[in-house]
C-alpha positions in Angstrom: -5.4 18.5 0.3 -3.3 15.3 0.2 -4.8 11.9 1.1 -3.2 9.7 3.7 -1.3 6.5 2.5 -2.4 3.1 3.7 0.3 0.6 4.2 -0.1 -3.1 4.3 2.3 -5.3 5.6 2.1 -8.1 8.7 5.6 -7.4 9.7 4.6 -4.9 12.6 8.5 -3.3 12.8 8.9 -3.1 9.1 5.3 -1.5 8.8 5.7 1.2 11.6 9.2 2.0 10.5 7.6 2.5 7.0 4.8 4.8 8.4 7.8 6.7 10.1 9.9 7.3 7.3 6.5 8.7 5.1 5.4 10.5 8.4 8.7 12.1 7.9 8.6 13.0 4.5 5.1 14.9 5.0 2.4 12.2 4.8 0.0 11.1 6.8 -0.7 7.3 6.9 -2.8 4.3 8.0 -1.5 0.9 8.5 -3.1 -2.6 8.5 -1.5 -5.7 9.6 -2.9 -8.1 6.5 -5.4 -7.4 3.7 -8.5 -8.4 5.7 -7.9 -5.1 8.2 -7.0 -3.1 5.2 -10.3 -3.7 4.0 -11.9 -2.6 7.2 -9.4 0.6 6.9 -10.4 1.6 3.6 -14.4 1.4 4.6 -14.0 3.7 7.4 -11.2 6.0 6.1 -12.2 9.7 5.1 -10.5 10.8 2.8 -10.0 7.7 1.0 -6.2 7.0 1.1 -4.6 8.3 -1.9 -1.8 5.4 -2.5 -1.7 1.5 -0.6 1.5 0.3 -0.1 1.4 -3.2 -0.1 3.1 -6.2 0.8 2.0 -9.6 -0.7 2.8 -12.4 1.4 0.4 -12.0 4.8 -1.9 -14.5 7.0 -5.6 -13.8 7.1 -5.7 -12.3 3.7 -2.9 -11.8 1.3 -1.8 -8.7 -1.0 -3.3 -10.4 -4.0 -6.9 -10.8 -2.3 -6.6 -7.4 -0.9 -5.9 -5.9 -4.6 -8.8 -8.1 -6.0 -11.4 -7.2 -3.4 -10.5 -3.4 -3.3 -10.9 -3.1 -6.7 -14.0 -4.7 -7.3 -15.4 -1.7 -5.0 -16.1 1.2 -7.7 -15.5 3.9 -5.2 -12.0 2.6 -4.0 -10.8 1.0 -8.0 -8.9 3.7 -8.3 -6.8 3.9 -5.4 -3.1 3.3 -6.9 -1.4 0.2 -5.3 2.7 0.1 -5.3 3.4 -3.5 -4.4 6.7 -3.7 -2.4 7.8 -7.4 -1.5 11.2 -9.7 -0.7 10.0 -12.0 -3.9 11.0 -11.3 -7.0 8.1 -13.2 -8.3 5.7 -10.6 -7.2 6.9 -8.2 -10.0 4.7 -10.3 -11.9 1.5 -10.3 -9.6 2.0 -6.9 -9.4 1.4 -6.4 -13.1 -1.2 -8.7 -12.3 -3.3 -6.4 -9.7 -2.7 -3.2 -11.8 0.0 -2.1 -9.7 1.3 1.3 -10.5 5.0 0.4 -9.1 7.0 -2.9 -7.6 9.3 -2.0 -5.0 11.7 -5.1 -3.7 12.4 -5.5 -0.1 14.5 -4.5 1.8 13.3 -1.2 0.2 15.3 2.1 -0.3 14.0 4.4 1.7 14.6 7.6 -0.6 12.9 5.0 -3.8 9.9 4.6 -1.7 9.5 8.4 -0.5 9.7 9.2 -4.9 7.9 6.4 -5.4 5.1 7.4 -3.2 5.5 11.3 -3.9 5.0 10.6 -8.0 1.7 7.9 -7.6 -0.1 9.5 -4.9 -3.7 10.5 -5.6 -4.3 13.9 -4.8 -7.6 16.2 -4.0 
């Protein structure tokens, strides 16, 4: 069985045309609006998403937080996060949070499909 994807961006178009695309390529995903709802997301998903696509830069609580307070959770550490952001200076956060890829915005679509397909955590 494959887990859903979460994906974590504040930019409601961007997001749900990200979820689309992934839809499209055979996932099933979540989305959250900032880190704070991922959160929320990740307590009450079952299965545990098998991949969070993240975006850094959001209000309420940013990538960065989210990365810290999801892995200091034992059962979720081990979800794989593939940062994807406009800054380049997020490449290094991203090393920073244990990030398993850094994807730059405006993303390629075909990139982020391989990307997900060769990360995602599978049952």
């Amino acid at each position: 069985m494959t887990r859903p994807l979460l994906v974590v961006d504040d930019d409601t178009d961007l997001r749900e045309a990200l979820e689309e695309v992934l839809r499209d390529a055979g996932h099933a995903v979540l989305g959250a609006g900032n880190g704070r709802e991922a959160l929320e997301v990740l307590a009450r998903a079952r299965p545990l998403p098998g991949l969070v696509l993240l975006d850094m830069m959001m209000p309420v609580l940013d990538g960065l937080g989210f990365a810290h307070e999801m892995h200091a959770v034992p059962e979720w550490k081990d979800i794989p996060i593939v940062i994807f952001s406009a800054s380049a200076s997020n490449a290094n956060v991203a090393r920073e949070v244990g990030a398993c890829a850094y994807l730059r915005k405006p993303v390629d679509v075909e990139v982020l499909v391989e990307t997900v397909g060769a990360h995602l955590l599978r049952e």
